[in-house]
DRENMARPA-382471 format. One record per atom (N, C-alpha, C): residue in one letter; x, y, z. Coordinates in steps of 0.05 Angstrom, whole numbers, plus 5000, padded with zeros to 4 digits. Atoms other than C-alpha are relative to their C-alpha. Last residue first. Example, Ala and Ser with C-alpha at 12.3 -4.5 7.8 and 13.67 -1.06 7.14 Angstrom:
! residues 2
S498449764999;S527349795143;S498550225014;A501849765000;A524649105156;A501850245000;
***
This chain:
! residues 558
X497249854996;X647739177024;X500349794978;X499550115011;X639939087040;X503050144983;X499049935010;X636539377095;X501249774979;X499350295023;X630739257131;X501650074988;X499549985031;X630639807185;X500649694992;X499650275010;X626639847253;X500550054982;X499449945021;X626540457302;X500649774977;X498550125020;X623840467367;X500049934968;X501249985018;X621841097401;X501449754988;X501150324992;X623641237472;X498849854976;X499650204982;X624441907448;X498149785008;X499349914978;X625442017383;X499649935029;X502250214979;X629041827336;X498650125019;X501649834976;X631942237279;X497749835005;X503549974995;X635141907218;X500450195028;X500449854983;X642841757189;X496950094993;X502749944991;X644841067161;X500550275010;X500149964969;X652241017139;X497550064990;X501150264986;X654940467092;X499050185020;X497450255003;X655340907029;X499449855023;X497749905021;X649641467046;X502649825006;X497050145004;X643241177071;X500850204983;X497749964971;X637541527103;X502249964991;X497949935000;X632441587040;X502150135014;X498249784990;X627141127063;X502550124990;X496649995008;X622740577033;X499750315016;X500849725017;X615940437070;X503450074998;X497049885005;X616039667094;X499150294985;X501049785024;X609739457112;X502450225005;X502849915028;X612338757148;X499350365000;X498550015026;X618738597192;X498849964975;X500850315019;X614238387247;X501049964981;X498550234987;X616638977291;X500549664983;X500450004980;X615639467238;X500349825014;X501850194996;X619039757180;X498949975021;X500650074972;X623440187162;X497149924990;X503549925001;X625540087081;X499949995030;X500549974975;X633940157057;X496750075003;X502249934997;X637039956999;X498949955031;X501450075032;X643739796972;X497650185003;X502850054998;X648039967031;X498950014973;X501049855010;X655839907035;X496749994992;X500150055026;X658339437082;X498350254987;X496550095012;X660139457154;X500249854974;X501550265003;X655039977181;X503549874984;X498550195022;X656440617207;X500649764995;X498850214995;X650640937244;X500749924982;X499150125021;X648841627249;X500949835007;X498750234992;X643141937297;X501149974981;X498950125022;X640142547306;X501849795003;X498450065009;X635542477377;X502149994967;X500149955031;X630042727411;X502349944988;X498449905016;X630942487481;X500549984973;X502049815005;X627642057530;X500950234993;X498349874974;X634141657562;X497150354991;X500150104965;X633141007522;X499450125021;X499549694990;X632241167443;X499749905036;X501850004993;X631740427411;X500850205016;X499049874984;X635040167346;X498250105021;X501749924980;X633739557308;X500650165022;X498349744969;X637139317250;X498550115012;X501849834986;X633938767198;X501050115028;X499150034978;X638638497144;X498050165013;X499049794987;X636138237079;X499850035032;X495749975006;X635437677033;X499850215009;X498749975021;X627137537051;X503250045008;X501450055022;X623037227102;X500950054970;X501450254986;X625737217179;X499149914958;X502949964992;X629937827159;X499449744999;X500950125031;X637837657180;X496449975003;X500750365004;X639437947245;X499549984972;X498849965030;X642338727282;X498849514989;X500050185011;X638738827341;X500349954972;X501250234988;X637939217401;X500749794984;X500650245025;X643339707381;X498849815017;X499450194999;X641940267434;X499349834986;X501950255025;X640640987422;X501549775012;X502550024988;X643141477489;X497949734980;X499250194977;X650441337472;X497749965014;X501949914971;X648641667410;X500449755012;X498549784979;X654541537360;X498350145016;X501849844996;X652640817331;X500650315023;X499449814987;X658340447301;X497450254997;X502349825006;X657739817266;X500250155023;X501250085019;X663439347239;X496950195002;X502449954990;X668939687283;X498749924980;X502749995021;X675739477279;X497750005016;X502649874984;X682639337323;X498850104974;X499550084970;X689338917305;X497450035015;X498649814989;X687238897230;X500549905026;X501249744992;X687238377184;X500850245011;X499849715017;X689437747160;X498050095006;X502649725006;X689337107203;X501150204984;X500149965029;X695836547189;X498250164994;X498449885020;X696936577260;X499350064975;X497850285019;X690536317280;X502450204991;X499149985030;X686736787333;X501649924990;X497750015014;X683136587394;X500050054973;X500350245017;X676836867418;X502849994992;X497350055012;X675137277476;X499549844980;X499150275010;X668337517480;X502449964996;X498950125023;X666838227509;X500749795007;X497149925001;X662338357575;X501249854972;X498050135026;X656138417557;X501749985002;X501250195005;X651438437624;X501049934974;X500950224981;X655638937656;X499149784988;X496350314992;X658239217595;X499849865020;X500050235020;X650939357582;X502549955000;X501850204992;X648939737646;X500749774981;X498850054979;X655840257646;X498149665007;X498150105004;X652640477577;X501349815019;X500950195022;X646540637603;X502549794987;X499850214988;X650440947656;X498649784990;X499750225025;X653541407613;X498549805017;X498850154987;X654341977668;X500549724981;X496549905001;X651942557635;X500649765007;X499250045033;X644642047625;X502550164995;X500350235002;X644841847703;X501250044964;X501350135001;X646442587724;X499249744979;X502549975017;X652642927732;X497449805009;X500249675003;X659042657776;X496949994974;X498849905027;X658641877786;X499250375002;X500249684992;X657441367843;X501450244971;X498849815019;X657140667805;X498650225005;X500749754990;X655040177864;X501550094973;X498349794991;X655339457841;X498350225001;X501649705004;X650738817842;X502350224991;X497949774990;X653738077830;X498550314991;X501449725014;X650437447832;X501850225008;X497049795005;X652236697854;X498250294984;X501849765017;X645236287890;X503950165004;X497249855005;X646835647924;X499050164971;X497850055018;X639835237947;X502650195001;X498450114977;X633035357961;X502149894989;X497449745006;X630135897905;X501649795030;X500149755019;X622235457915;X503250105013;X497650065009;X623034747949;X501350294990;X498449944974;X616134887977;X502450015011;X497750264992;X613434977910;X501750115021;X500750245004;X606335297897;X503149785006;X502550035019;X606835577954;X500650104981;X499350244993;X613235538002;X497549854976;X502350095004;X615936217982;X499349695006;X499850304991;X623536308003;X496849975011;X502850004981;X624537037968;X500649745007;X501050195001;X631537287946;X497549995018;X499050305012;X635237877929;X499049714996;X501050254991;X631238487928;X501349735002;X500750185011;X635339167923;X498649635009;X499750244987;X634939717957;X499349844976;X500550095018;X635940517949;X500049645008;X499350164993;X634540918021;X499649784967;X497150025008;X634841578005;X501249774998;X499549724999;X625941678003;X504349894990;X501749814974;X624940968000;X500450175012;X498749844992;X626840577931;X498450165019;X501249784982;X625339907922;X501250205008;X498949734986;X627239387870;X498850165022;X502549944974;X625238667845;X502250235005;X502549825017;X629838537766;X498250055033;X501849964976;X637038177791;X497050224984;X502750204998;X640937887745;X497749985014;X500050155023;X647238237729;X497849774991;X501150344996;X645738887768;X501349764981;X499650165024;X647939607764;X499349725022;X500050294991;X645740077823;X500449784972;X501450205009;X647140827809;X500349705010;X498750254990;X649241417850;X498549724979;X502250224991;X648342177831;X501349655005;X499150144992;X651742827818;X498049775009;X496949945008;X651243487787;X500349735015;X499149885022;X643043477784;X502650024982;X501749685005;X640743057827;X502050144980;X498349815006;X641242357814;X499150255011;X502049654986;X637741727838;X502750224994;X498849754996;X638941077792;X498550155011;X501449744997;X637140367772;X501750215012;X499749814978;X640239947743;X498150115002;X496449915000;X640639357684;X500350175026;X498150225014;X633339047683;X502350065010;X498949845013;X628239467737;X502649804983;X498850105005;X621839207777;X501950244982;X499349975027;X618239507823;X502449874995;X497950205010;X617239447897;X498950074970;X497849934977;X613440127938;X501449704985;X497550135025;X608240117877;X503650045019;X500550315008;X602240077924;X503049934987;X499650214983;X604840697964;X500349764998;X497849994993;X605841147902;X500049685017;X498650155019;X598440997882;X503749965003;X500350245005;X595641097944;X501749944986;X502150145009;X598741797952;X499849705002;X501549734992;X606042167983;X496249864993;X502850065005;X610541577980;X497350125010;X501849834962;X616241897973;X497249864995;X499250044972;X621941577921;X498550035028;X499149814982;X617941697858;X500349875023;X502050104979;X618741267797;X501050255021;X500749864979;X621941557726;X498749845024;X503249934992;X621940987668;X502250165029;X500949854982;X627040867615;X498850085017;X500849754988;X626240517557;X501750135022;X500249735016;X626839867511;X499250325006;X499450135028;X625839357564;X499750214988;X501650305007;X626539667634;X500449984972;X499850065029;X631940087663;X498749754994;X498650195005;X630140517727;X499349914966;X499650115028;X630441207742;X500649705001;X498350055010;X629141567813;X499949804972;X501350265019;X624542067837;X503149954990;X502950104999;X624342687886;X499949644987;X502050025027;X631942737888;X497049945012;X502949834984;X636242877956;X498849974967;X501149955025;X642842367946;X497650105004;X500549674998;X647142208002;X499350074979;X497349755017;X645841567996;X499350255012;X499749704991;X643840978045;X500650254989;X498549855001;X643640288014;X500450314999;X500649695013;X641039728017;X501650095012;X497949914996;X640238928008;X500150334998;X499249715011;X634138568020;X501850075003;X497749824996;X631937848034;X500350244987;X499249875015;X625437538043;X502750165001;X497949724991;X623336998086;X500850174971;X502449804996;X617236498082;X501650175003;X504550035009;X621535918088;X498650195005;X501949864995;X629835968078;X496749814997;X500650254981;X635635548064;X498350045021;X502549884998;X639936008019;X498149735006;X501250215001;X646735958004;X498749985017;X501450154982;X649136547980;X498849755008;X501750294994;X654336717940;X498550125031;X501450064983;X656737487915;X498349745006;X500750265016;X660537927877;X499849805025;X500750164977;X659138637903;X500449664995;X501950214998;X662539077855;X500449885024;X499750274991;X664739717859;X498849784993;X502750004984;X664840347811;X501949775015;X500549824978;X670740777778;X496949815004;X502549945006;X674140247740;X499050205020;X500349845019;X681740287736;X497249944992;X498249795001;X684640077801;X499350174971;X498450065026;X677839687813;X503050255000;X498949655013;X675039637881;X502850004979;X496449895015;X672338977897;X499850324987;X500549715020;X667438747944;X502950104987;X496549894995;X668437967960;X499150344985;X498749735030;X661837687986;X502650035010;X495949975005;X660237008023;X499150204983;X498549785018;X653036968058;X503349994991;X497650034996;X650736278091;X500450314984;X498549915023;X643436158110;X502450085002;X498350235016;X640135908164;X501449954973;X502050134988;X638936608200;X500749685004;X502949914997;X642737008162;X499049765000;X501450204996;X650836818179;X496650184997;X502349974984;X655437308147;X496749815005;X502150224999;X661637348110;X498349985027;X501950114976;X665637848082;X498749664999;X502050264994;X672037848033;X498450065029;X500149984965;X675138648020;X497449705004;X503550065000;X677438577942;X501250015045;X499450074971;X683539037921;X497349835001;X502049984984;X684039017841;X500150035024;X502149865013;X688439077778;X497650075023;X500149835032;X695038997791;X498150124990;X497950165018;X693938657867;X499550224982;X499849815020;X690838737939;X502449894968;X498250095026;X687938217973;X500150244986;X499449705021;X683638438044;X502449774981;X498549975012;X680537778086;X500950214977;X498250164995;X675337548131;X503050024984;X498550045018;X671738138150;X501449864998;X497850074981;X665237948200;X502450064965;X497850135028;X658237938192;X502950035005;X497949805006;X654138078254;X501949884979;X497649884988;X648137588263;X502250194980;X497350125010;X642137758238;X502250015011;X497649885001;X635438018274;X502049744987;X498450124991;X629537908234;X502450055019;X498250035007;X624038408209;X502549815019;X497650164985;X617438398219;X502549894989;X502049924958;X612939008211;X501349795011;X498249784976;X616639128139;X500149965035;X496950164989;X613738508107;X501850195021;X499750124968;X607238958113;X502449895010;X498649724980;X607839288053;X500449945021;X502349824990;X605638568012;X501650145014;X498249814972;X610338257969;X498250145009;X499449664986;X607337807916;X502250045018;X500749785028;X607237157862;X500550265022;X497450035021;X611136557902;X498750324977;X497450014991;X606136687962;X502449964983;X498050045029;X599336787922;X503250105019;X500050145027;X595336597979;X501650034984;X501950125005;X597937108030;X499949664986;X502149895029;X603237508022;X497349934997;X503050194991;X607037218088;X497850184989;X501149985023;X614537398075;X497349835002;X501950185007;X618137498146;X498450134974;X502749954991;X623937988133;X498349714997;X502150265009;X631537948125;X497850045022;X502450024985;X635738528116;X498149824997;X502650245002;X642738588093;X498849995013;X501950184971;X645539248101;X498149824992;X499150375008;X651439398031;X498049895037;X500450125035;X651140178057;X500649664998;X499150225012;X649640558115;X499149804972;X500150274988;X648241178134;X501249794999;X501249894984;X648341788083;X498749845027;X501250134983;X653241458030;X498650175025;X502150225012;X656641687975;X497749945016;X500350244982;X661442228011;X497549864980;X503749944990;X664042757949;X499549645010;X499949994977;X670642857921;X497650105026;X501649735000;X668942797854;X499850075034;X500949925018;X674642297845;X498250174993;X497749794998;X675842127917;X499850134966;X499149945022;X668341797924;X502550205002;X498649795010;X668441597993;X500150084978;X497750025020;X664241028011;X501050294995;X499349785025;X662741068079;X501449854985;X500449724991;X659240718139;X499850174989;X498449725009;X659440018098;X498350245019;X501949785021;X657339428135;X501450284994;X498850035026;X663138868160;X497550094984;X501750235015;X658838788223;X500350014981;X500250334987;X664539108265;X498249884986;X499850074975;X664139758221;X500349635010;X502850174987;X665739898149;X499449975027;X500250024985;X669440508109;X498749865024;X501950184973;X671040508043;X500849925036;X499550084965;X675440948010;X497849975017;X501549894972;X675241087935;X500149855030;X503149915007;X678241167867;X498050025026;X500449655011;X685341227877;X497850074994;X498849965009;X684440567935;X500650284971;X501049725020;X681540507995;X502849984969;X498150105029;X680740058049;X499950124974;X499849785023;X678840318124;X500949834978;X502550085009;X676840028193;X498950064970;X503549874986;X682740118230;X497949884980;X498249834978;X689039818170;X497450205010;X502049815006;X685039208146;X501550185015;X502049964974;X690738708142;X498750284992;X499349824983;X693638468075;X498150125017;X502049984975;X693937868032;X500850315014;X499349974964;X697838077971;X497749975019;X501249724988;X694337827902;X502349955023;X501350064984;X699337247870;X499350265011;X499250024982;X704137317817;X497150025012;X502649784977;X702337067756;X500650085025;X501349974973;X708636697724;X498750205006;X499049924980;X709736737649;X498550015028;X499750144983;X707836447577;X501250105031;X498250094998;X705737087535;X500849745027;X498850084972;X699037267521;X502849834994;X498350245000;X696937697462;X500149955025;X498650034977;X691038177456;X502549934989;X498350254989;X687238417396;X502750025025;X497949804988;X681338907393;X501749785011;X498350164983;X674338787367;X503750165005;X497850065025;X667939027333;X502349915027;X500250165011;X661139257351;X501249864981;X503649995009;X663039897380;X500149744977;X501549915021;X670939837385;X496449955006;X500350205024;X674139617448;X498350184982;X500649855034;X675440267489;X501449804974;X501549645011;X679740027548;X498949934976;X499449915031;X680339207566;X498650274991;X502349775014;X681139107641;X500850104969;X498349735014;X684838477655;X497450155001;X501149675001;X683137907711;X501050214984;X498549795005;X685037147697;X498650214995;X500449825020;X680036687732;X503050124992;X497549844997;X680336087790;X499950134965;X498550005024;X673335857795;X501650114998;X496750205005;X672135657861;X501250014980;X500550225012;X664035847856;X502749804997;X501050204973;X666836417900;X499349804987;X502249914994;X671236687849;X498549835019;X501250144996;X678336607853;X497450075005;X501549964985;X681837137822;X498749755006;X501550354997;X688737157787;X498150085016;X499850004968;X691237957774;X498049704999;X501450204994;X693038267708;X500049945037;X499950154974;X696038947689;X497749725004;X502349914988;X697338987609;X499849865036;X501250224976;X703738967587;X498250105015;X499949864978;X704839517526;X498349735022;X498650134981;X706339187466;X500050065025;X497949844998;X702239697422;X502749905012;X498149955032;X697739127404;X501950164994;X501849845011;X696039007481;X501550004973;X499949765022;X699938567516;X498550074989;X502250015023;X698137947570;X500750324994;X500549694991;X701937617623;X498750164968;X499250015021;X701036737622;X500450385009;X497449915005;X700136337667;X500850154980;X498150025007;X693336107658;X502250145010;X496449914996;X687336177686;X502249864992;X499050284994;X681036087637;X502050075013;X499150185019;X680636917626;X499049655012;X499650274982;X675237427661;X501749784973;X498750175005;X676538127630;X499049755013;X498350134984;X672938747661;X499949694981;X501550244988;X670239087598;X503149905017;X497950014986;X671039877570;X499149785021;X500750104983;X666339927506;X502749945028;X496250044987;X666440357451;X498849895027;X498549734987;X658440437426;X503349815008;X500549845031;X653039987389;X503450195010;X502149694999;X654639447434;X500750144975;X501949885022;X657438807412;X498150165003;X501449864993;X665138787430;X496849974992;X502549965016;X669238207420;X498250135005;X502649904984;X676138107448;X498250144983;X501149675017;X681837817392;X497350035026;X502950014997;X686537357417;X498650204992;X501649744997;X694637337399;X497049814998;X502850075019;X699736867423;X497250164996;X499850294988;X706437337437;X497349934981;X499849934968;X708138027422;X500249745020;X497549904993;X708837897342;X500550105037;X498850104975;X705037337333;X502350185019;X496649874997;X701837647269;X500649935033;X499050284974;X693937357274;X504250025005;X496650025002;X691638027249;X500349775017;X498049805000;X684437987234;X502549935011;X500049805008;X679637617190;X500850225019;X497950025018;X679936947215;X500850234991;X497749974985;X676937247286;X501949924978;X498949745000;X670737397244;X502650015010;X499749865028;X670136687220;X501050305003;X497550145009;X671136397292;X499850114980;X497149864996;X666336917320;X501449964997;X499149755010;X660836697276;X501650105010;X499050135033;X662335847305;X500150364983;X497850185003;X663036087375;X499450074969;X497349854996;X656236547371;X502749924998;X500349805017;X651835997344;X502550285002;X500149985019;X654335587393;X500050114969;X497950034999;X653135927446;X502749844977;X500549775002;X646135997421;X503850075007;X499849955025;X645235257417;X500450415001;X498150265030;X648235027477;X499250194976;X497549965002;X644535677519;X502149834974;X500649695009;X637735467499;X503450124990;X499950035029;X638734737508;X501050264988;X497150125007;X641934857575;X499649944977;X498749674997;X635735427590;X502949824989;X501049865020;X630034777570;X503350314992;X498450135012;X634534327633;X499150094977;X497650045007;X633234867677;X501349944980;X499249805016;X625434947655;X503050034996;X500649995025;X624234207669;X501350324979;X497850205010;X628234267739;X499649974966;X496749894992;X623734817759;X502249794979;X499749845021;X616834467731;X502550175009;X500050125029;X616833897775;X501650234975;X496550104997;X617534367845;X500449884966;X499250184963;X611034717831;X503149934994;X501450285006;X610035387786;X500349795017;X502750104977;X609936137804;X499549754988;X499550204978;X616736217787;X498349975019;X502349884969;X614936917744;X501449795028;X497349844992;X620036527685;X499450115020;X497550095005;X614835947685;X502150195010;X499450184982;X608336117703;X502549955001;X501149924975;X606836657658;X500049935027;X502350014990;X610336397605;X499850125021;X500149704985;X617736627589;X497450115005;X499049924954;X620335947590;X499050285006;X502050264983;X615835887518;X500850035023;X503149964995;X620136507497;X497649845010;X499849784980;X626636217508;X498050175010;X500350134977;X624635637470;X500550295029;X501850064995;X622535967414;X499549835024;X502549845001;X628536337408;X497049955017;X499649864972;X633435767412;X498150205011;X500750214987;X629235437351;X500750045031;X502749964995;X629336057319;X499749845010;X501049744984;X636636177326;X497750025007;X498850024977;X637935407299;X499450265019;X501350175007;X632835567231;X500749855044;X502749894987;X636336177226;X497949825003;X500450274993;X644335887217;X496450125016;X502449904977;X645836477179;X499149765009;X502950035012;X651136177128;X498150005019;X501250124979;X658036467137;X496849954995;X501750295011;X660836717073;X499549835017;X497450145007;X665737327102;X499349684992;X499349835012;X659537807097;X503049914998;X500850065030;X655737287132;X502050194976;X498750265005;X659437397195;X499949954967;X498649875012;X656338007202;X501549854999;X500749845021;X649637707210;X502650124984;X500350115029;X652937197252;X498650144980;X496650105014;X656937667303;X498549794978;X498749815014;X649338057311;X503249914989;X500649905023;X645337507322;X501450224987;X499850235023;X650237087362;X498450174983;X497750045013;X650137707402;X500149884978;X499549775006;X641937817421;X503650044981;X501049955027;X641837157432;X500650154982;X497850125014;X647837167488;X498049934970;X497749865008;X643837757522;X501349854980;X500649725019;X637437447521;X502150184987;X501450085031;X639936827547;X498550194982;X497150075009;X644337077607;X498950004971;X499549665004;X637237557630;X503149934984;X501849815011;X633536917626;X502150244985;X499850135031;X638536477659;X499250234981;X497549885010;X639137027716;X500349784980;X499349845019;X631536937717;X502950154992;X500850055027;X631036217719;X500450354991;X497750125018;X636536187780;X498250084972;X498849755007;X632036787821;X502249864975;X498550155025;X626436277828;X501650194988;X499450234985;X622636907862;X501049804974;X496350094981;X625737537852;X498849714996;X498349945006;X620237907805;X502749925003;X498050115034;X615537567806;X502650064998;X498950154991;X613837807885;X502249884969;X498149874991;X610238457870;X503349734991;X497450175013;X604938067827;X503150135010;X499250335000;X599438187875;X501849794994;X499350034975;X599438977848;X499349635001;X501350204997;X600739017771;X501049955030;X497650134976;X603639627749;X497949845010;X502750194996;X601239817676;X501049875024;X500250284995;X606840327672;X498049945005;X498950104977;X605641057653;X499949714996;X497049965003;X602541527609;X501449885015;X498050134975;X594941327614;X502449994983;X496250005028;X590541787557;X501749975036;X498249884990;X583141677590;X503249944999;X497450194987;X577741417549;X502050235007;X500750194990;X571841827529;X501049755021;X501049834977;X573642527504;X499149765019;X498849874982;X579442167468;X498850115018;X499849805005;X574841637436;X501250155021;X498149904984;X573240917440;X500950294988;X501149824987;X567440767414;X501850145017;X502149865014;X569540407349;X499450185017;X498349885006;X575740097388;X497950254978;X498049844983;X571739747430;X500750284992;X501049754993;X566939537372;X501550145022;X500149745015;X572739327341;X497350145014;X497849785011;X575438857398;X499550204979;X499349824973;X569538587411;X500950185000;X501749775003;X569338357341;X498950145028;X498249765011;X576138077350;X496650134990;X499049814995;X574037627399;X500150334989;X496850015003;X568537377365;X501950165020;X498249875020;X561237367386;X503249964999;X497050065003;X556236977423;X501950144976;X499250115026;X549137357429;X503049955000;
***
């Protein structure tokens, strides 16, 4: 007899019972689909740009409004709904043919336009509203919008110019050319405000230029740590000098390229087997050390196969991790690439960061189920700790992983030929780092460490004639374990809808200071329907108890 979905669905749910059905705690891991994860690697570092730069514009024009900015939600939903349509099953995955690539591109330049946009025009209102006083030189205001204080590497337009802090104190700079050719200005901006800002100035003056300088033996190091590579410009050792403890238990930064021959679904998996044939590569090679104010970078480059590698790894004078920043140009069929990395790190299981969580995986593949799930995916990092010390992998666009007993690795690219034979061929920019750190993943912040990666603050100019402050916070959340997913205007009535989300599995009190005084306050649920009032608020601060992994939805009204 033909029936409805949804009366399926209740008798289901009619017979379903605890002694009956079995209570699954864990990911829904989907074997066949290994491969999603990397392939068409341009749609998902769009993806992972356009989530992040939504996510903003909604929070600098919510609080925009509060200087008579008019929620432009009609433009957010329109970016929205396109971002989500690319995020079909076929589409952002990059299991579609050649046609549909170029279609989704030119969907990610709408996306962006209007969302960039959106952000510009609310950061111009907020940037009227603080100190435009010229007193150091021309002043800018940097734009935070985590829940938390934020400490962001800098990229300017280059200029000429040397750059103060509000105290007058000259901040170190350093010109960079990135491999795409783009010539940058480099600062590090300490402990911007939690969803709020922090004014510069720049003054007209000569940049001086990194120093070239030779690799002295096989070593480059600076107060944070000392790398050590061989003739194929692979790391031996990183040094941490700061917990004075070796990083590495082998080798580190080893590209590895494998035949990729999944079957049938060739743009959708990874089968275990890729292991059984692996490539040889030629020897990479250092082509140049630059040291300067803010950075040293050590330039490789390395021929795989028919492909081209350029990295510059840089070691910050005032960040404690590296980055890998990194072209390839990629010119593959049926091959897979991998990048890894050796630690000295003895854990059973390591941590990666998916949408609103946290998840545990285990390093040994002791059972079936372990074995099948030998690639996984992860957003911001992953991590292996033991107890007083551990190593993490930050990303800015990368989601395929594998961890194998010490050996942590990341996926970079596949070169599927089914359904499009054209599939990830081309010039591919991305950048990983290592962030070695005392304690374990949640002592360590590295939650934190994942979203200045992928947020770094907004500059914006500021008009003389501004009034304000130099530095401000408009919302300030003091668990570094909660994360503001989302501060927006509700879809249906005159109020604001905030969204917090416990990350690190951990009961939590929480207060957050908001940047107006509160009227009324109902949580709610994702849909921003059956509101049940709450008495959390006092003047503009929320405080509740989350717990873990728990997200938390308020309608508020100020």
């Amino acid at each position: 007899k033909p029936s409805k979905i949804e009366d399926s669905l209740a008798r289901m749910k009619a017979n379903a019972t605890d002694t009956n059905i079995p209570t699954w705690k864990d990911e829904l891991y989907l074997e066949e689909h290994r491969g999603v994860h990397t392939t068409k690697a341009l749609l998902k570092k769009l993806n992972r740009y356009s989530e992040n730069l939504y996510r903003q514009a909604e929070i600098f024009a919510s609080i925009a409004m509060k200087y008579g900015y008019e929620y432009p939600l009609e433009k957010l939903n329109e970016g929205w709904q396109m971002i989500l349509t690319n995020q079909f099953h076929d589409s952002l995955p990059g299991s579609h043919i050649t046609e549909v690539f170029g279609d989704l591109c030119a969907i990610y330049e709408d996306i962006i336009k209007i969302g960039e946009s959106v952000r510009s025009e609310a950061l111009d209102v907020l940037a009227g509203n603080v100190d435009g006083s010229e007193k150091y030189g021309k002043p800018f205001a940097l734009f935070n919008s985590l829940g938390t204080v934020a400490t962001s590497k800098i990229e300017l337009p280059y200029k000429d110019v040397e750059i103060y802090d509000a105290d007058g104190n000259k901040v170190p700079t350093q010109s960079y050319t990135k491999l795409d050719g783009t010539k940058v200005l480099v600062f590090i901006a300490k402990d911007i405000p939690a969803v709020g800002y922090k004014v510069f100035y720049t003054k007209d003056a000569t940049v001086g230029e990194a120093t070239a300088t030779a690799l002295v033996g096989n070593t480059v190091e600076n107060d944070n740590f000392k790398l050590t590579l061989d003739k194929s410009a692979e790391l031996t050792s990183i040094f941490d000098k700061k917990n004075n403890r070796e990083v590495l238990d082998g080798k580190g930064n080893v590209f590895r390229l494998y035949e990729d021959l999944p079957g049938k679904y060739d743009a959708w998996d990874i089968v275990a087997s890729y292991v059984d044939r692996e490539f040889d590569t030629e020897a990479g090679k250092v082509t140049g050390i630059t040291t300067g104010d803010v950075f040293t970078v050590v330039s490789i480059e390395k021929n795989i196969n028919k492909s081209l590698l350029k990295q510059n790894i840089i070691l910050y004078n005032e960040l404690d991790k590296i980055d890998f920043d990194t072209f390839i140009s990629w010119h593959e069929q049926e091959k897979l690439l991998k990048v890894g990395f050796d630690v000295d790190v003895k854990a059973q299981k390591f941590t990666r960061d998916i949408a609103y969580a946290t998840i545990e995986s285990s390093n040994y593949r002791h059972n079936p189920y372990d074995k099948a799930k030998f690639e996984v995916s992860a957003h911001n990092f992953i991590d292996m700790s033991e107890d007083n010390y551990g190593v993490t992998i930050l990303n800015d666009c990368k989601y395929g992983y594998e961890v194998d007993k010490q050996r942590m690795i990341i996926t970079l690219l596949k070169a599927p030929m089914n359904p499009d034979p054209m599939s990830d061929r081309g010039d591919h920019y991305f950048t990983y780092s290592i962030y070695p750190h005392s304690g374990n993943w949640k002592n360590a912040e590295t939650l934190v460490r994942g979203l200045e990666m992928n947020n770094p603050a907004v500059a914006v100019d500021v008009k003389a004639d501004a009034k304000g402050d130099v530095a401000g916070s408009f919302i300030n959340v003091d668990g570094k374990n909660v994360t503001l997913e989302a501060v927006k205007k509700c879809e249906d009535e005159d109020a604001y809808i905030i969204r917090f989300v416990e990350k690190s599995g951990a009961r939590t009190d929480v207060t957050a200071e908001l940047f107006a005084e509160i009227k009324s306050v109902a949580e709610c649920d994702l849909l921003e329907r059956n509101d049940v009032a709450v008495s959390i608020a006092n003047g503009n601060k929320l405080s509740f108890t989350i717990n873990p992994f728990e997200i938390k939805c308020y309608k508020i009204r100020f």
